[in-house]
Phi, psi and omega in degrees: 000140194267171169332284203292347183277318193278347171281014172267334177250038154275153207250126184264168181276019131332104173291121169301348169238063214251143194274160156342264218280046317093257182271028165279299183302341161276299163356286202294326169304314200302301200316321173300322196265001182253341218224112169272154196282157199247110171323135189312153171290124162231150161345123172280134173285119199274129184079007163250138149112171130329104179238112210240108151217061161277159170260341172266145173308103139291047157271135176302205174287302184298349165263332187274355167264013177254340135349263171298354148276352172285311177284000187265324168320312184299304184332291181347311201282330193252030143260033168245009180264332210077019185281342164287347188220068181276356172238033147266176154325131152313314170291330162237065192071035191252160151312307183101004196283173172286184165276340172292327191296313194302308193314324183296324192281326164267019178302279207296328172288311167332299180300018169232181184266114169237141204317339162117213220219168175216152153314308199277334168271306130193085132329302213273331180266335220238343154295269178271346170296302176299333191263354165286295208314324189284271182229055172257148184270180179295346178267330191287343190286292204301349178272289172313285173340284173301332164298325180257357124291001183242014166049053159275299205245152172255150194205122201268177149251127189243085190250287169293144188241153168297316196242030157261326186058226160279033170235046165353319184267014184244041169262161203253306167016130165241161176195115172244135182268130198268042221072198184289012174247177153253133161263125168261114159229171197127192198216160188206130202223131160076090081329048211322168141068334179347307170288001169262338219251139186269343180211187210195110169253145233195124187234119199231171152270073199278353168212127184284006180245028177236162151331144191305334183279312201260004160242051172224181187236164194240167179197152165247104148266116182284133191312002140325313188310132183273137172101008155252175174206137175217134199271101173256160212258151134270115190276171204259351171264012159108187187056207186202062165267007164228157209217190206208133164234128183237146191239149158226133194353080166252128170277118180252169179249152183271349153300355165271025187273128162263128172089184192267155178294138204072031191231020186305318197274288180325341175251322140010279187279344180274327181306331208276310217291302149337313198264333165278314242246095172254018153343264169270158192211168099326163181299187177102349161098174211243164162267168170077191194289172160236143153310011131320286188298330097030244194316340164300318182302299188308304157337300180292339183240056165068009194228039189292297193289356195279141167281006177268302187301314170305347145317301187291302181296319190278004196250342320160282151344275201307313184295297174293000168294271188345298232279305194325289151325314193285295188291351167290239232314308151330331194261337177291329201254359199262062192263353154274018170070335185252113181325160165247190176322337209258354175287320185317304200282302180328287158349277215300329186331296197308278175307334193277331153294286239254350123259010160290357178271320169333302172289333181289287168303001179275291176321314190320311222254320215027252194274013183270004209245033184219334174223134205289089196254026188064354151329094153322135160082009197249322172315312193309307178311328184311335192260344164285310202303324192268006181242344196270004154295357191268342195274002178271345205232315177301143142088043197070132136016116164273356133307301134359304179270334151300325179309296177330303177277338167306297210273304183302321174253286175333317179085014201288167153304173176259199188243163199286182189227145160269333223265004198265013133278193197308101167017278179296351200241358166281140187308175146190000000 
């Protein structure tokens, strides 16, 4: 049994039947003593302070991987409490708690200063921890689970193909089966975190005579293995958080495949289903801007008052109330831990905010929000306009998530297909 499998079944002085309000206060004490509290929300003061609304990491390597061991620590620190796995199995090192416990806990955190959020992290815990959980056997829960919830180990998604595109289920990847391995060759694209990451779960095309949905198989492989190579892309809003991965005959063992061979689109949509589903968070802060900074901004340049902007501002307000809302009822209707259709409306919230914030700071700014003249908060904005186009393409389409809510909730037809024979006889 390994280290991490035998810290999954230690027991905290956590009562498993221990109340809300109850265990918030031992929550809110532990917290005081690791975290300072983060001072009531106020009016942003223009030129003081940090002013951060990229949506993407603009980190070299070497800061954005110190980036993630200072939060990968922090995980660590509250996994000698169970507060990093508070709705999980006791066996596999979690509390074991309710979702109410988790929600109070993450309430409570918010209100301190904590080291701030990663992609890659979590992916690895708020993803792929869950879609193991799902369909993993019981030695694959007790292998994984505990190391990527307790931010030991990192786990990329190896998903997007350069000639699949939003059509996921048109991917080329191969894995062919060797005896008890696979070999894998193919490319893979937009990896968030790759270069960081000990593993990868990774959705291949294991059988090419079948339809494009029922022939591929899913695996958590580690990214070590000769005969991956991983590339990270520059992105134009700065940094390298995404990457190119290529498998050239890479041999996998077949324990590492989740779920049964042919069951790649079913761990597919439940990881994507995790990755849409904004119910819940932890402290640590949001990617992009706020309508705090936002009015502020409008504020410092003078344009608080024009009635188009103001107009603009309230309706920008009026959304994050709604996304906000939307997502409480998600977390309510989620009563089987696996998100739904209703993850699909979050998603467009989300992005569909985070471009109206976009556009809205563009009228604000005009030609400042382009030219660096070194003005605090305005220069700054460039990393939201270039970066909140990406969130319209992660995690599906808002072409995709309509489809979704058409067809799922909506009841529409669906929409027709060329495509529906046999893999391989599709053009491509």
């Amino acid at each position: 049994m390994t280290d991490t499998q035998q810290r999954s079944e230690a027991q905290y002085d956590t009562d498993p039947d221990i109340s809300v309000d109850d265990f918030a206060a031992e929550a809110e004490a532990w917290l005081a003593t690791k975290l300072e509290r983060r001072p009531p929300p106020t009016e942003q003061v223009w030129g003081e302070g940090e002013f951060d609304v990229s949506v993407f990491h603009a980190m070299t390597y070497d800061v954005e991987r110190a980036h993630l061991d200072t939060l990968m620590e922090w995980v660590q620190a509250k996994a000698e409490r169970g507060y990093h796995g508070i709705t999980w199995p006791r066996e596999l090192g979690g509390l074991g708690l309710s979702r109410a416990h988790s929600r109070v806990y993450g309430r409570l955190e918010r209100q301190f200063v904590t080291p701030g959020v990663h992609e890659t992290l979590a992916v690895t815990r708020g993803l792929i921890a869950p879609t193991v959980n799902v369909f993993g056997t019981d030695e694959q829960k007790l292998r994984w689970i505990p190391q990527f919830v307790r931010g030991e180990t990192l786990c990329c998604q190896l998903f997007s193909e350069p000639g699949a595109g939003s059509d996921l289920a048109g991917l080329g990847t191969k894995a062919v089966r060797d005896g008890d391995e696979w070999v894998i060759n193919g490319q893979k694209v937009w990896s968030s975190g790759a270069q960081f990451s000990q593993y990868g779960e990774l959705i291949a095309r294991s059988d090419p005579d079948v339809v494009k949905h029922k022939g591929m198989t899913a695996f958590v492989i580690p990214m070590d293995l000769p005969g991956i190579e991983i590339r990270p892309i520059s992105q134009m809003s700065g940094g390298s958080s995404f990457c190119e991965v290529f498998f050239n005959d890479v041999r996998v063992p077949d324990d590492t495949r989740l779920g049964e061979e042919g069951d790649g689109w079913k761990v597919a949509l439940t990881t994507l289903g995790f990755e849409r589903d904004h119910s819940e968070s932890e402290g640590g802060g949001a990617s992009g801007g706020t309508w705090s900074k936002v009015l502020a901004t409008a504020n410092a340049m003078g344009v608080a008052d024009d009635p188009v902007i103001r107009n603009e501002l309230a309706s920008m307000y009026i959304h994050s109330r709604v996304e906000s809302m939307t997502n409480r009822r998600a977390a309510d209707l989620a009563k089987s831990g696996t998100p739904g259709p209703e993850g699909s409306l979050g998603k467009l919230l989300w992005t569909d905010g985070m471009n109206q914030m976009s556009d809205l700071v563009s009228s604000i700014l005009g030609a400042k929000l382009v030219a660096d003249s070194g003005e605090w908060g305005t220069f700054e904005w460039g990393a939201h306009v270039l970066g909140a186009p990406g969130y319209r393409i992660a995690g599906g389409s808002d072409e995709v998530q309509r489809n979704i809510i058409g067809e799922r909730v909506l009841g529409l037809p669906r929409e027709p297909k060329s495509d529906t024979g046999p893999w391989k006889d599709v053009p491509r």
